[in-house]
N, CA and C atoms of all chains as a GROMACS GRO file, in nm:
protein
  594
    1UNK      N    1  12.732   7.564   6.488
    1UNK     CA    2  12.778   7.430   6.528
    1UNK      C    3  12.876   7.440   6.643
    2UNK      N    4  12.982   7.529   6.622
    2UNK     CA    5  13.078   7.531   6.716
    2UNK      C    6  12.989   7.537   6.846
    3UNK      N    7  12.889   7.659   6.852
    3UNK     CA    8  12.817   7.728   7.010
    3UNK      C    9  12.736   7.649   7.017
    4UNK      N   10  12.715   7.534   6.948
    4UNK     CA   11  12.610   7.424   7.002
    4UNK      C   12  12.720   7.351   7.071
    5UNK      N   13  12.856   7.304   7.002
    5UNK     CA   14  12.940   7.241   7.091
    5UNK      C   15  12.998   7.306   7.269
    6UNK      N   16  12.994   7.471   7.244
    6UNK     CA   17  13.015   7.527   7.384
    6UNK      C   18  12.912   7.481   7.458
    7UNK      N   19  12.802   7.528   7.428
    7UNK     CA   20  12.693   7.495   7.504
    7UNK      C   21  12.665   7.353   7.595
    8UNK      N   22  12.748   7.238   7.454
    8UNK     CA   23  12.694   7.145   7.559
    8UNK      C   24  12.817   7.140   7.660
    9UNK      N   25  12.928   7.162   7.622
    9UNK     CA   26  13.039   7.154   7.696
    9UNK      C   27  13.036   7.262   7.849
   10UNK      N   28  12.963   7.327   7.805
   10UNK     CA   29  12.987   7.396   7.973
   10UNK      C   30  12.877   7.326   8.017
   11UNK      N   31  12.778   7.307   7.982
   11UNK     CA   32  12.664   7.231   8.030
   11UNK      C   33  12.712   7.117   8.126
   12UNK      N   34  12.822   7.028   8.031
   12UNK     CA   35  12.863   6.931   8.108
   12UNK      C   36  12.945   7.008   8.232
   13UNK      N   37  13.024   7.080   8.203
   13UNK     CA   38  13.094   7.139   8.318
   13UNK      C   39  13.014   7.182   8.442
   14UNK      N   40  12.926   7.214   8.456
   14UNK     CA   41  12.820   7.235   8.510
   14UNK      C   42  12.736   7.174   8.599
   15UNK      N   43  12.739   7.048   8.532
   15UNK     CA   44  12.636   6.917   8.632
   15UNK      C   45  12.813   6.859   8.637
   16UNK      N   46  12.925   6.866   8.623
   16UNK     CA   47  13.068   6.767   8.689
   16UNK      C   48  13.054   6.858   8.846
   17UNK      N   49  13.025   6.965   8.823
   17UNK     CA   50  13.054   7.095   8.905
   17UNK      C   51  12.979   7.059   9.062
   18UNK      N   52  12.857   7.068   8.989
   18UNK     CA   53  12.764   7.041   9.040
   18UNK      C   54  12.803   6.902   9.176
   19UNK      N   55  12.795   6.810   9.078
   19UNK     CA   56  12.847   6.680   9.188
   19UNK      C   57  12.989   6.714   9.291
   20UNK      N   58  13.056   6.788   9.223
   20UNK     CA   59  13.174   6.823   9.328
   20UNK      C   60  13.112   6.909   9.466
   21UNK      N   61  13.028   6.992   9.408
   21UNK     CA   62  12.951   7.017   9.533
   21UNK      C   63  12.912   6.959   9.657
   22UNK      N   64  12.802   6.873   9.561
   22UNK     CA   65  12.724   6.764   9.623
   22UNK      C   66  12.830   6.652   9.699
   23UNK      N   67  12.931   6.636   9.662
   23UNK     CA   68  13.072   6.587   9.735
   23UNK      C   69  13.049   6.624   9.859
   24UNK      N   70  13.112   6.777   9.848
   24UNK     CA   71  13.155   6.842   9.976
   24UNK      C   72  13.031   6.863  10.062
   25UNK      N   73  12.977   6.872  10.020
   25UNK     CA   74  12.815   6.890  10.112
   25UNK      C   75  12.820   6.753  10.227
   26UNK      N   76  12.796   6.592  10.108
   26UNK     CA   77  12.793   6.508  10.165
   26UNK      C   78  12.938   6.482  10.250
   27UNK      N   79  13.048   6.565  10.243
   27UNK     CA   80  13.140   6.554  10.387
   27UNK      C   81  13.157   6.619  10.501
   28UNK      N   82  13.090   6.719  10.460
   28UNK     CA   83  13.056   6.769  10.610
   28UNK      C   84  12.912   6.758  10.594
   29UNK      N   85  12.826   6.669  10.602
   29UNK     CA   86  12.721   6.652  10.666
   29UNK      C   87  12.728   6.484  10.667
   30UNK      N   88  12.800   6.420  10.662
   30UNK     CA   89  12.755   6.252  10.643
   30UNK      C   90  12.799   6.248  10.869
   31UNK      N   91  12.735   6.129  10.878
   31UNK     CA   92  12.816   6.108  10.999
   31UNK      C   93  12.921   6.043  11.066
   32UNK      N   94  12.990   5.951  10.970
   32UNK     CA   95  13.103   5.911  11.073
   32UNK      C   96  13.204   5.868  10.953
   33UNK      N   97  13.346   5.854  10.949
   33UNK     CA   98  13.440   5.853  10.846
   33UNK      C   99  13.412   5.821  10.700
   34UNK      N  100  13.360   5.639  10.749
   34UNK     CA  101  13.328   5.546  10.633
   34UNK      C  102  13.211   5.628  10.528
   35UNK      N  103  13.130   5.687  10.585
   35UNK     CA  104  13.012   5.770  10.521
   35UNK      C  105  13.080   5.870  10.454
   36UNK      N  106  13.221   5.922  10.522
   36UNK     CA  107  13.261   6.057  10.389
   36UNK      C  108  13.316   5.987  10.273
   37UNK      N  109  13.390   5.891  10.321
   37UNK     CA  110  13.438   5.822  10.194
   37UNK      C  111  13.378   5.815  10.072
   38UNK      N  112  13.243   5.723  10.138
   38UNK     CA  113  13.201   5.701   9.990
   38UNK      C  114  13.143   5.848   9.928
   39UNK      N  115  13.110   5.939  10.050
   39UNK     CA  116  13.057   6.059   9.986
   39UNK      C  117  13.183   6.130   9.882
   40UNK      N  118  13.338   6.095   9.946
   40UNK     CA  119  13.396   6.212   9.893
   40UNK      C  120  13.482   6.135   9.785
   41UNK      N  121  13.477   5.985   9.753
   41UNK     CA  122  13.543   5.978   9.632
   41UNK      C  123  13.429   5.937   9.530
   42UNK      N  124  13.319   5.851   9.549
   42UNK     CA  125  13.224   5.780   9.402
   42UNK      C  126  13.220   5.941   9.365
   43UNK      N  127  13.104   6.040   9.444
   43UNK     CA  128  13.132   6.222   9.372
   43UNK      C  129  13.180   6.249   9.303
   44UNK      N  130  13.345   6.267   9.387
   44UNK     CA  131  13.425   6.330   9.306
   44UNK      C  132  13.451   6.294   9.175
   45UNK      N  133  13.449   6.165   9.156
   45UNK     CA  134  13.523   6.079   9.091
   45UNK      C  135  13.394   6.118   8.968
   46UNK      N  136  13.285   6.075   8.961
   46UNK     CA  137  13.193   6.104   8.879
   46UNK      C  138  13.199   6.304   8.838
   47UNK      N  139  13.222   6.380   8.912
   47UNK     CA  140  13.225   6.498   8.898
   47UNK      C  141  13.350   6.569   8.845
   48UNK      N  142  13.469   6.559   8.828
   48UNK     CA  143  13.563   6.504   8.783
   48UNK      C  144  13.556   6.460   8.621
   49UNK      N  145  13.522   6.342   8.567
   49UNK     CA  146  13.496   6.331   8.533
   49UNK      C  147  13.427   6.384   8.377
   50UNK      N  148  13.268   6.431   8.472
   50UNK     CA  149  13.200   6.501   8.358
   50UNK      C  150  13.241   6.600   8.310
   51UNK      N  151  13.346   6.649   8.383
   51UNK     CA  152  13.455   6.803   8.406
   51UNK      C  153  13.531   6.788   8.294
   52UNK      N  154  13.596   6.661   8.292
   52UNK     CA  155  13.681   6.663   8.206
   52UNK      C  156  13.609   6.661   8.087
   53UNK      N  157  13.489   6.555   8.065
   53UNK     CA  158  13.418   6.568   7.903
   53UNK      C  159  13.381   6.743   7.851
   54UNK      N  160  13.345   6.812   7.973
   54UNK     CA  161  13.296   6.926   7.947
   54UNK      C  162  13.398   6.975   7.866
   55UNK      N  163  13.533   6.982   7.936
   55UNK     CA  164  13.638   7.062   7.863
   55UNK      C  165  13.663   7.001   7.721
   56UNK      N  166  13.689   6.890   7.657
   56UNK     CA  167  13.721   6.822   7.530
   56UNK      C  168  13.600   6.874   7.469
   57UNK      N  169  13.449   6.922   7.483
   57UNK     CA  170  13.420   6.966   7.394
   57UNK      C  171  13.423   7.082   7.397
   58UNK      N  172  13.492   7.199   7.464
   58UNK     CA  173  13.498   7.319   7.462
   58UNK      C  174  13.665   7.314   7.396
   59UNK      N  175  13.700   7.250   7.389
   59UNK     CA  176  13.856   7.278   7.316
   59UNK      C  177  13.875   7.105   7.261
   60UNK      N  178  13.842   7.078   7.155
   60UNK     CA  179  13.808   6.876   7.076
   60UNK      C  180  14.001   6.910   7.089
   61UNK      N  181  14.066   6.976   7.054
   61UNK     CA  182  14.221   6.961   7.074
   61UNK      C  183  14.283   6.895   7.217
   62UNK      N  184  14.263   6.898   7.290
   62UNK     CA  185  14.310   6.860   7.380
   62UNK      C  186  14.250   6.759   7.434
   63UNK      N  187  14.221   6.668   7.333
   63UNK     CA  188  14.104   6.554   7.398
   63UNK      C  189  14.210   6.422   7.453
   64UNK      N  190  14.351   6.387   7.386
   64UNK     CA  191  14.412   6.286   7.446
   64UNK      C  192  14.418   6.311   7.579
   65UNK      N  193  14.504   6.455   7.620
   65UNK     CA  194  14.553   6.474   7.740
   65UNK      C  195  14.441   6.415   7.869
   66UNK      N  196  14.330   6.490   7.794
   66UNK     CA  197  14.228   6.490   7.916
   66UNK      C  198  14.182   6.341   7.891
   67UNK      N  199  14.165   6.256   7.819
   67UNK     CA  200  14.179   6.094   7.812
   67UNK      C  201  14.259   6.024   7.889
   68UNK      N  202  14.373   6.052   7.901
   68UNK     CA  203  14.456   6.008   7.949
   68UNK      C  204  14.467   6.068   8.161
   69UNK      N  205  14.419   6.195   8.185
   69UNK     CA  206  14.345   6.215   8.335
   69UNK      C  207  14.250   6.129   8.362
   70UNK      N  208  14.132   6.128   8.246
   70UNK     CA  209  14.009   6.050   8.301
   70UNK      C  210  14.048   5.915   8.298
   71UNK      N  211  14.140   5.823   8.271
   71UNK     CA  212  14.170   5.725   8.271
   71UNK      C  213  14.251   5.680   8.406
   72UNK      N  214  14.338   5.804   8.436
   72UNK     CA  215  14.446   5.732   8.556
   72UNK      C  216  14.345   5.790   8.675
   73UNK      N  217  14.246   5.882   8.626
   73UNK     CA  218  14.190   5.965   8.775
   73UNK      C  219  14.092   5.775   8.807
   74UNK      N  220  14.021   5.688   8.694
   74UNK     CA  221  13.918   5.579   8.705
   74UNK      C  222  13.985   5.456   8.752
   75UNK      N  223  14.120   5.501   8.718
   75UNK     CA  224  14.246   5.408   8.817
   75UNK      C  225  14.230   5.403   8.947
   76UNK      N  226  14.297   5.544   8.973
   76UNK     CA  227  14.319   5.563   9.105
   76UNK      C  228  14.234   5.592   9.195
   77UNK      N  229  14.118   5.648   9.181
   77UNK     CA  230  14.030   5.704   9.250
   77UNK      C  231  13.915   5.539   9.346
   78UNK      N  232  13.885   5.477   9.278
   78UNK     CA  233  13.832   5.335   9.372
   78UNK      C  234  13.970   5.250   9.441
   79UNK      N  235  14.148   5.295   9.434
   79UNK     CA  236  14.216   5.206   9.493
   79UNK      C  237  14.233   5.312   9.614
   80UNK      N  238  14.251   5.436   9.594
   80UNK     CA  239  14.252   5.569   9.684
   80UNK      C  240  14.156   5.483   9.832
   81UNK      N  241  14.023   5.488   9.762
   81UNK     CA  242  13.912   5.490   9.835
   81UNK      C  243  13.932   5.337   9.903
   82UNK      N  244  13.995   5.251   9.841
   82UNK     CA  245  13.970   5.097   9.940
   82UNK      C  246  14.084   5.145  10.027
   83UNK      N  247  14.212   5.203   9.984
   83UNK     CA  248  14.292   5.226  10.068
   83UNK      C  249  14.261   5.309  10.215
   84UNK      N  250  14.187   5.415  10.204
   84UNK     CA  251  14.156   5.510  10.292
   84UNK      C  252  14.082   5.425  10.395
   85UNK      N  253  13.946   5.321  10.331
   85UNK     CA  254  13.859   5.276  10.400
   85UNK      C  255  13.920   5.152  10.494
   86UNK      N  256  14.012   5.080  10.416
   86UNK     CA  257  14.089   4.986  10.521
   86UNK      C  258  14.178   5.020  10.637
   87UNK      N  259  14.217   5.147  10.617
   87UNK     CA  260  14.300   5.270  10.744
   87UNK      C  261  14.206   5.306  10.782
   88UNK      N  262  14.087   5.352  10.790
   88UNK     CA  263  14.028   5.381  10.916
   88UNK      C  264  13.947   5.252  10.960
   89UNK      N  265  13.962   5.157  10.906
   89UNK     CA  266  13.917   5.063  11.027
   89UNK      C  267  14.025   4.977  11.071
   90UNK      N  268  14.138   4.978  11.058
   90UNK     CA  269  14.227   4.919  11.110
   90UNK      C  270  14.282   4.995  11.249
   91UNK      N  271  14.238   5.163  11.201
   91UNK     CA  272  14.301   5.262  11.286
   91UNK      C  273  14.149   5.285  11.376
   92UNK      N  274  14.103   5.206  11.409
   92UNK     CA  275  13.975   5.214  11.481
   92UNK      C  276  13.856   5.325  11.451
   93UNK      N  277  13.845   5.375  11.355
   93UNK     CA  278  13.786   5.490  11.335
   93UNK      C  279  13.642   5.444  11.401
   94UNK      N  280  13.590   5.533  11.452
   94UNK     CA  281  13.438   5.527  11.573
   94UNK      C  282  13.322   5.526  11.455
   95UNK      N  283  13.231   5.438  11.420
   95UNK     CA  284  13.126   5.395  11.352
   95UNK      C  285  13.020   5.488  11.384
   96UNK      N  286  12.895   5.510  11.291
   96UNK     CA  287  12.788   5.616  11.356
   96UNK      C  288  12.711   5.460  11.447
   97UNK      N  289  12.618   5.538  11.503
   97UNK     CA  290  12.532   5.464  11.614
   97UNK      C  291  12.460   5.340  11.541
   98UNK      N  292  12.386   5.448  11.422
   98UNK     CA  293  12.298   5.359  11.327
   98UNK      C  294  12.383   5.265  11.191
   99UNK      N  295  12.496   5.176  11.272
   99UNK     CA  296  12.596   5.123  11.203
   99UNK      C  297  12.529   4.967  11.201
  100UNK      N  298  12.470   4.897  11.114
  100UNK     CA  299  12.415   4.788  11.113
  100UNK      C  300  12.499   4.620  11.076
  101UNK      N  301  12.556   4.649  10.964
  101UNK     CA  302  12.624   4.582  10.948
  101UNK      C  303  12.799   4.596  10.952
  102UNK      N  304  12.909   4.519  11.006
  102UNK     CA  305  13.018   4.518  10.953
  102UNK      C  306  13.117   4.422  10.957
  103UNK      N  307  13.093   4.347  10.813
  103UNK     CA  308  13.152   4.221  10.754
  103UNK      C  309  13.271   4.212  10.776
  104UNK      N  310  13.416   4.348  10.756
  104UNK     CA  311  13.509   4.286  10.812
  104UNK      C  312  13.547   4.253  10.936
  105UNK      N  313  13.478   4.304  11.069
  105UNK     CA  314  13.507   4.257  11.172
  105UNK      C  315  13.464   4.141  11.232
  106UNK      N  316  13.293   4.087  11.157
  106UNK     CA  317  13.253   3.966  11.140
  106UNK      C  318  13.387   3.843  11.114
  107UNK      N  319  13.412   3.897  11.018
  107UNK     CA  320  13.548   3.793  10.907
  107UNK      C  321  13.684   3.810  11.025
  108UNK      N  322  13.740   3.914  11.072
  108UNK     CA  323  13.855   3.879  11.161
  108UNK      C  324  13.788   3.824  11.303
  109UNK      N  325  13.655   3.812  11.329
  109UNK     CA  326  13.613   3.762  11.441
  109UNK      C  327  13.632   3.607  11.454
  110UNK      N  328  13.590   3.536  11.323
  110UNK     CA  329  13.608   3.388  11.300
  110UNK      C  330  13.731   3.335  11.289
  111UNK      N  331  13.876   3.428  11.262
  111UNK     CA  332  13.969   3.387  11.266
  111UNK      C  333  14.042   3.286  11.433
  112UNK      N  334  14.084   3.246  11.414
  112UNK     CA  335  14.172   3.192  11.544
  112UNK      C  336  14.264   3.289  11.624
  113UNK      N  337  12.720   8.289   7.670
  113UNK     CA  338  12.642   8.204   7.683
  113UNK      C  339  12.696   8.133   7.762
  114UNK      N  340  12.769   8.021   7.715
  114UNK     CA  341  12.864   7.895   7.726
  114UNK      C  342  12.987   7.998   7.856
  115UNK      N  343  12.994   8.128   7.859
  115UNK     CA  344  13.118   8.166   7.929
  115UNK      C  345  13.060   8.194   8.053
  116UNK      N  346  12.860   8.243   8.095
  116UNK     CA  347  12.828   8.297   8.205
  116UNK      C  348  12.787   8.121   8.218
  117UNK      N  349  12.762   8.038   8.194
  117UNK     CA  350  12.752   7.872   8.228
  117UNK      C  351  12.935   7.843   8.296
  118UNK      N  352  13.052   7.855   8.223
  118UNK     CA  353  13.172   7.836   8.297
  118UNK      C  354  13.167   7.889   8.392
  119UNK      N  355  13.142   8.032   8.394
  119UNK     CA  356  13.210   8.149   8.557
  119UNK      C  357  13.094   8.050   8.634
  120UNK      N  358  13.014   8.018   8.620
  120UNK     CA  359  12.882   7.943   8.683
  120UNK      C  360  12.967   7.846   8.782
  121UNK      N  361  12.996   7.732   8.699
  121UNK     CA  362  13.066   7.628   8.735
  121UNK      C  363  13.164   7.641   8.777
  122UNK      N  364  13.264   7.770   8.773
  122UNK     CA  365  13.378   7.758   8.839
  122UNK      C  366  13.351   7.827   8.954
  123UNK      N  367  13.215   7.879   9.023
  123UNK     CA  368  13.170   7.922   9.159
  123UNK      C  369  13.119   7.832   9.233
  124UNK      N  370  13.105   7.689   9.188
  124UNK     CA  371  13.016   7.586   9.206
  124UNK      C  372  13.134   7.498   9.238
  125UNK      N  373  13.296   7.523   9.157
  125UNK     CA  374  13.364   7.463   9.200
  125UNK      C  375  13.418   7.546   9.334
  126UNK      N  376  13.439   7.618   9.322
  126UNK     CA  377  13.525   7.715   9.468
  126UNK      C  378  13.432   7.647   9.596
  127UNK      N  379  13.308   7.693   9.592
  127UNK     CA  380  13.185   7.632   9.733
  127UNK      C  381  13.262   7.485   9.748
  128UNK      N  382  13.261   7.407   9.624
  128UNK     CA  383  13.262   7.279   9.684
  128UNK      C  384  13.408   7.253   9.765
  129UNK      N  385  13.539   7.362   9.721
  129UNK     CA  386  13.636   7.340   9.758
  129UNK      C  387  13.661   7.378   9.909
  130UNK      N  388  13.570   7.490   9.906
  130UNK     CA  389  13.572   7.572  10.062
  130UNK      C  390  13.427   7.472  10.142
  131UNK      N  391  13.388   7.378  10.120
  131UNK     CA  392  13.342   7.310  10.183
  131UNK      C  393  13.412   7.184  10.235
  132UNK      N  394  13.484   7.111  10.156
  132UNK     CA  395  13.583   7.027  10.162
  132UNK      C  396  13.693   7.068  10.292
  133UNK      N  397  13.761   7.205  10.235
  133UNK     CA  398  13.833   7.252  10.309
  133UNK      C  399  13.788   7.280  10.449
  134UNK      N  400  13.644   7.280  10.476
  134UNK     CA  401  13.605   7.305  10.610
  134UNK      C  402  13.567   7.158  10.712
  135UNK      N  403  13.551   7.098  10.632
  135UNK     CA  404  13.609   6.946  10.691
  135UNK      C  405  13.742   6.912  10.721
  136UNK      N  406  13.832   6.909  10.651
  136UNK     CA  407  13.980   6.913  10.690
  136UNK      C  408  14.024   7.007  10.772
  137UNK      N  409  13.966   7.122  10.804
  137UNK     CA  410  14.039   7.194  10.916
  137UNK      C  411  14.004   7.154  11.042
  138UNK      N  412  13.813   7.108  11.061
  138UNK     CA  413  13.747   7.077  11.174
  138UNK      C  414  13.802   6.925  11.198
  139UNK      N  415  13.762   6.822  11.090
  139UNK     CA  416  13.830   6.655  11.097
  139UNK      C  417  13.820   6.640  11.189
  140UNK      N  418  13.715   6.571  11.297
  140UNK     CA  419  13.781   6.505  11.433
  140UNK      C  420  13.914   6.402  11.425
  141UNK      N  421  13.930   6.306  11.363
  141UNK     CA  422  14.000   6.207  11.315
  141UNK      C  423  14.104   6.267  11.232
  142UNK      N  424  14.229   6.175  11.215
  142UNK     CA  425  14.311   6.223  11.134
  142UNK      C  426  14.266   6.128  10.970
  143UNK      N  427  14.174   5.996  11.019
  143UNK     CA  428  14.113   5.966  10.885
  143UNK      C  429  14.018   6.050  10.761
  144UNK      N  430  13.956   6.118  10.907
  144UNK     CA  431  13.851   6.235  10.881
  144UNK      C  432  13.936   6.332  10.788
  145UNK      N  433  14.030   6.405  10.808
  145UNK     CA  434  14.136   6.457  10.738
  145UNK      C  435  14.193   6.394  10.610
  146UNK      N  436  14.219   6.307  10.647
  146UNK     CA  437  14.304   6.252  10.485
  146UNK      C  438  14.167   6.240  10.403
  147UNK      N  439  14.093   6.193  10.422
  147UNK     CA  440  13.964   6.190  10.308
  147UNK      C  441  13.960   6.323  10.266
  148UNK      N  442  13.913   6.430  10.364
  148UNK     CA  443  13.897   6.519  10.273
  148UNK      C  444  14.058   6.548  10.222
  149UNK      N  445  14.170   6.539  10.244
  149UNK     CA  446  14.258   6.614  10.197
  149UNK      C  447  14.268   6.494  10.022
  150UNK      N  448  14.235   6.424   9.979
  150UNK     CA  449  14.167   6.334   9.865
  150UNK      C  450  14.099   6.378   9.809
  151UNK      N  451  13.982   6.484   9.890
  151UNK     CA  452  13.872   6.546   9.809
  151UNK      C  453  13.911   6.668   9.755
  152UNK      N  454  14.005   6.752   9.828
  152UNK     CA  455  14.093   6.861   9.798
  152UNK      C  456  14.162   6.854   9.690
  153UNK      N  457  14.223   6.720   9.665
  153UNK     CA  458  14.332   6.684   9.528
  153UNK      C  459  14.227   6.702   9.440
  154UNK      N  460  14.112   6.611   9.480
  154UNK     CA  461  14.067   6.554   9.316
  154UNK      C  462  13.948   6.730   9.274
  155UNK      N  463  13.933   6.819   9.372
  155UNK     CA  464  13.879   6.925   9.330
  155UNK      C  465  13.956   7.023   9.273
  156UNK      N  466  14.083   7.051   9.312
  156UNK     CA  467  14.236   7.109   9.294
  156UNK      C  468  14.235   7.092   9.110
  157UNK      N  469  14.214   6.957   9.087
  157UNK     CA  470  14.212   6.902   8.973
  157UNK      C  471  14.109   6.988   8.810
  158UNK      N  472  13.957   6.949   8.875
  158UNK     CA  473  13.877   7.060   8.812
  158UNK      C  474  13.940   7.211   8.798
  159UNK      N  475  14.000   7.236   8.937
  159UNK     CA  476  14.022   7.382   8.948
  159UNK      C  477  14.123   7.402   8.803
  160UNK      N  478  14.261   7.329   8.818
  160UNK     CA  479  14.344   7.313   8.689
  160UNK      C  480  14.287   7.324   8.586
  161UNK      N  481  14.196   7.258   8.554
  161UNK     CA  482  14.068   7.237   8.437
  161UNK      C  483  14.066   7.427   8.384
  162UNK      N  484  14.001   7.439   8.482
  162UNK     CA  485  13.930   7.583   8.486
  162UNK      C  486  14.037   7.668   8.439
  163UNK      N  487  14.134   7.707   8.525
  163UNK     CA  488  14.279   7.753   8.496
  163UNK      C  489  14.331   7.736   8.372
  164UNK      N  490  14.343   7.614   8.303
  164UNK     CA  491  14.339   7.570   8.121
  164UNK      C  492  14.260   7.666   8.114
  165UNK      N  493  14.162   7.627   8.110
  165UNK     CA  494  14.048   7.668   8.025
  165UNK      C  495  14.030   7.852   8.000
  166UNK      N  496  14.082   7.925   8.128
  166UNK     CA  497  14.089   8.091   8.121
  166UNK      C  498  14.204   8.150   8.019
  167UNK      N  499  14.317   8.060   8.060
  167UNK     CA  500  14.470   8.096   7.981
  167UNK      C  501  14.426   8.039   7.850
  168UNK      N  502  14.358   7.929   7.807
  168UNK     CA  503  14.390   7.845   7.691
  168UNK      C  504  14.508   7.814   7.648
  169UNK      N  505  14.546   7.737   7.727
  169UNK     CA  506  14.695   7.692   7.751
  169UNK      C  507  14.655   7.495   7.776
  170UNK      N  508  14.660   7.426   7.670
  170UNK     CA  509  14.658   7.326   7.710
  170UNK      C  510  14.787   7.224   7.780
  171UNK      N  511  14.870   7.332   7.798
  171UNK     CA  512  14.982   7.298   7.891
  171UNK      C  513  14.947   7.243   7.998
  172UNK      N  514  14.864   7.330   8.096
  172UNK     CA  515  14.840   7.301   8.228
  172UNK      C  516  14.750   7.191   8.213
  173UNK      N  517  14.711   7.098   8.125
  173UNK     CA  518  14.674   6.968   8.169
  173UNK      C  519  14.806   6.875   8.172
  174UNK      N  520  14.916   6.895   8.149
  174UNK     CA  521  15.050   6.841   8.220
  174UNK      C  522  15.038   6.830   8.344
  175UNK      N  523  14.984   6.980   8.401
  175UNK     CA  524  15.018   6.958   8.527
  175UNK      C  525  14.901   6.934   8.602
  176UNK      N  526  14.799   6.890   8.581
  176UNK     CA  527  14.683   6.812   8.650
  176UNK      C  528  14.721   6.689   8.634
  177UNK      N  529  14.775   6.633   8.565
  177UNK     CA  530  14.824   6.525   8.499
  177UNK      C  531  14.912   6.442   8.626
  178UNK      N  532  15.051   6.541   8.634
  178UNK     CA  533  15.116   6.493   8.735
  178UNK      C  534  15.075   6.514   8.863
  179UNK      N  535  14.984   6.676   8.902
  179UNK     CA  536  14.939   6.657   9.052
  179UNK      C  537  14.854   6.552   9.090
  180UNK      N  538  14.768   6.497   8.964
  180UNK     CA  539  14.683   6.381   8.994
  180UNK      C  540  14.788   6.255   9.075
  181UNK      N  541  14.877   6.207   8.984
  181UNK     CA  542  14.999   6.110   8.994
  181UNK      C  543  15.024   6.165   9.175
  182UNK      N  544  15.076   6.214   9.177
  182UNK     CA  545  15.157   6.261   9.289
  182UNK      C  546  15.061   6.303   9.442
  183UNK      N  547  14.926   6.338   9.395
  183UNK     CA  548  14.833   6.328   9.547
  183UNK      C  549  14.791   6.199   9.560
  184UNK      N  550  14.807   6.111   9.459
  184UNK     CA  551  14.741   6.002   9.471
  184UNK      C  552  14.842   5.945   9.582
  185UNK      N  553  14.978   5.948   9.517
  185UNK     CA  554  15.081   5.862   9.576
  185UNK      C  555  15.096   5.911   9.742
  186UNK      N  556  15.085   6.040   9.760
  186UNK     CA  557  15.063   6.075   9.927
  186UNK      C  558  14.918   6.055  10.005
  187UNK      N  559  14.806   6.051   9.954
  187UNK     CA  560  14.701   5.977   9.988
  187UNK      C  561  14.788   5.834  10.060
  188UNK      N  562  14.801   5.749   9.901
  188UNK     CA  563  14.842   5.632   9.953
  188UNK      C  564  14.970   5.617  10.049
  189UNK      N  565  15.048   5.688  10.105
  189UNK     CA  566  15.160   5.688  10.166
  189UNK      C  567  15.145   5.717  10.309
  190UNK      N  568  15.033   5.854  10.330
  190UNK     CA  569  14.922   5.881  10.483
  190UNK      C  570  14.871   5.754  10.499
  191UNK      N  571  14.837   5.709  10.412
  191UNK     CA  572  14.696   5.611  10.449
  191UNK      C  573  14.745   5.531  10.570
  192UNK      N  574  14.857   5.418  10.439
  192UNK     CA  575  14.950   5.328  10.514
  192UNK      C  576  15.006   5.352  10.587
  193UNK      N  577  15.053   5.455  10.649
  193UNK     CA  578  15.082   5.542  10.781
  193UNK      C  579  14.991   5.507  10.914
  194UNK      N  580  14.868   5.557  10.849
  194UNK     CA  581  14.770   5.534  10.952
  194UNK      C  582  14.732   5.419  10.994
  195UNK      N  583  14.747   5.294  10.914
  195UNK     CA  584  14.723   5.186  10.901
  195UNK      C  585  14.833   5.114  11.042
  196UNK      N  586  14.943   5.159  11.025
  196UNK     CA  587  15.034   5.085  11.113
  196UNK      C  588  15.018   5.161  11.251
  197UNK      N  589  14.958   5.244  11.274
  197UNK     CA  590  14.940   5.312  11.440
  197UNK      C  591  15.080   5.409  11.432
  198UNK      N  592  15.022   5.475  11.559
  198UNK     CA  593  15.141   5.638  11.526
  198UNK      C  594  15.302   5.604  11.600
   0.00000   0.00000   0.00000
């Protein structure tokens, strides 16, 4: 029972791992700021995450602590990301080519 | 079993960190930079994980705990930095 519980627990560690990868991959290969963003926090944030479930079942003792990470990381991690994304377009950050839509400059365009 | 699956994942974490890290050194932008230096915290984080997990010391989730708290708050402190022009 216990090595069925390791098992799944690194398992999870494994595919959290995994997406942290797939993070960093998608930041140095996305093309222009706004594109790492979403690459480098929804990722992380999901990878992270499964990281932490992995560990609570490889040690069920320490399950508040890591409750209490996955809780402030599901906090902070989407205000991180609006924050970052509203600084680089305030701070002009350069758009890729194939940039189709963008609503907030639409919205300060109609202002007076 | 479960321990050549961890060393697994904790090589899977290092790549992703030294990939991260190779964005933040290149960064054209200093936005380009603070993102990844965000992606650095929240991988830093797993890494802690891992670090627990070798010692079995559930101490050091204290201190993922507070580095979480505390990159967040300099994320948000660069950001708004950047936000107002240099």
């Amino acid at each position: 029972m216990a090595a069925a519980l390791d098992i799944i627990g690194a398992l999870l560690l494994l595919g959290g791992t995994t997406f942290l990868l797939l993070a960093g991959l998608g930041l140095v290969r996305m093309p222009d700021a706004y594109n790492r963003i979403q690459a480098g926090t929804k990722a992380t944030t999901l990878g992270t995450l499964l990281s932490l479930a992995g560990v609570a079942f490889l040690h069920p003792d320490w399950i508040l602590k890591l409750l209490l990470i996955g809780v402030f990381l599901l906090f902070t991690n989407p205000l991180s990301s609006q924050v970052l994304a509203r600084a680089a377009h305030r701070s002009g950050a350069e758009k890729s080519p194939k940039t189709r839509v963008d609503r907030l400059t639409e919205d300060l365009g109609e202002r007076p | 079993m479960a321990e050549v699956i961890i060393n697994l994942a904790a090589v899977l974490a290092g790549i992703a960190f030294l990939l991260v890290l190779w964005r933040f050194i290149k960064g054209p932008s200093p936005v380009d930079r603070i993102i990844a230096f965000d992606g650095l915290t929240i991988v830093s984080i797993t890494g802690i994980l891992f670090a627990a997990l070798a010692e079995g010391r559930g101490i050091y989730l204290d201190v993922a705990l507070v580095y979480a708290l505390l990159s967040f708050l300099g994320v948000i402190v660069v950001a708004r930095f950047l936000e107002r022009g240099f």
